[in-house]
Residue, then its C-alpha position, 0 to 999 in steps of 0.5 A: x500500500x503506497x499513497x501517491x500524487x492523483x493523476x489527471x485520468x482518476x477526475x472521474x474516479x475521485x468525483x464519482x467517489x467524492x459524490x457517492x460519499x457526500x464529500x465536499x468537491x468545491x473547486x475540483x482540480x484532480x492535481x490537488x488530490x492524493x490516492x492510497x493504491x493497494x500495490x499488488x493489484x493496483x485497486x484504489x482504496x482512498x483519497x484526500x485533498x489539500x486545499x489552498x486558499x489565497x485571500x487578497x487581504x491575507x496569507x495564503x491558508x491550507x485546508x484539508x479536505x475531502x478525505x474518503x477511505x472506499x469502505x471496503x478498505x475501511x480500517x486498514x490505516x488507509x485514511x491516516x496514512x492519505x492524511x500524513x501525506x497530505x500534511x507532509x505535502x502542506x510543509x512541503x509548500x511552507x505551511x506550517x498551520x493545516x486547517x480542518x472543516x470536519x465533523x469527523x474532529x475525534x478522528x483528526x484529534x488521534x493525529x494531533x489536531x485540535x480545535x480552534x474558535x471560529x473567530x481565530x480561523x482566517x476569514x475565508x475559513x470563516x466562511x468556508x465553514x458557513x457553505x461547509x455546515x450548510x451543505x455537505x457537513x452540518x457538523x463541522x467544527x474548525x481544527x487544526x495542526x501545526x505540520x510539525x506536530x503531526x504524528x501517526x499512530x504506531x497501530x495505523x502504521x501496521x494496518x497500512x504495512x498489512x493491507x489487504x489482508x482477508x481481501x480478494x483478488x483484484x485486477x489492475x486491468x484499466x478500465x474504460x471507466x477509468x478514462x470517463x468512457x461509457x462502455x455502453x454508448x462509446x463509439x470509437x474513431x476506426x469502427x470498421x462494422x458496416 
């Protein structure tokens, strides 16, 4: 199991994703995107987005968003180790605060997030929150981390290092769904039928 940089042939994997699982998809550009890839089959088991902001008025700010673990890889450090990368990546760019919009606040806790007051968040956070709590996450409370606080837990490690234990078979064969092709009503440039 490895978590690399999306390519730009995964859009419509990471959207029908992000729609199945009621995600937040604002401002989609796949680049943004990591993907957790089982290695012996090549299947994809999860994704998340770094975000950045750049307000007119202020710094630029960093927002991690849009996480999602496919629920058959549910449990095996997926989502913590798309998490870490994303939090190296912000450090990379020279953040060193990461912000969070979530409900799912205890899951980040684990990692070191924290919670912080609304009125300390940078003002298009602000009202990122709003839309957020009005549309796709009710619940979302502010959080966040300094890149060099993050730590990952020790058991996340090992489940990640085992995936896919207990799962079938799957082929790495590419798809024409994977391309964003409908199989059923594709017409193809050299059809030679008469």
């Amino acid at each position: 199991m490895y978590v690399r940089d999306a390519k730009n042939r995964e859009e419509v994997w990471l959207l029908d994703h992000i729609e199945a699982m009621g995600l937040d998809e604002t401002a989609f550009r796949s680049r943004d995107y990591v993907v957790a890839i089982d290695e012996e089959s090549g299947e994809k088991a999860g994704f998340g987005r770094i975000r950045v902001h750049k307000p007119d008025d202020s710094d630029d700010v960093c927002e991690l968003t849009s996480i999602g673990v496919l629920e058959s890889w549910r449990g095996q450090g997926v989502g913590a180790h798309v998490i870490e990368r994303l939090v190296e990546y912000a450090g990379d760019e020279g953040f060193d605060t990461v912000y969070a919009l979530t409900g799912e606040g205890a899951y980040l806790a684990q990692f070191g997030f924290q919670r912080v007051s609304e009125s300390a968040l940078p003002t298009v956070l602000q009202e990122r929150l709003e839309a957020k709590r009005e549309g796709t996450d009710p619940d979302a409370v502010p959080l966040s981390i300094d890149v060099d606080e993050f730590r990952m837990l020790e058991r996340h490690r090992e489940a990640f290092k085992r995936a896919p234990d207990g799962r079938e078979d799957v082929s790495d064969e590419e798809l024409p769904e994977d391309f964003g092709i409908d199989p059923d009503s594709a017409t193809y440039k050299y059809d030679t039928s008469r």
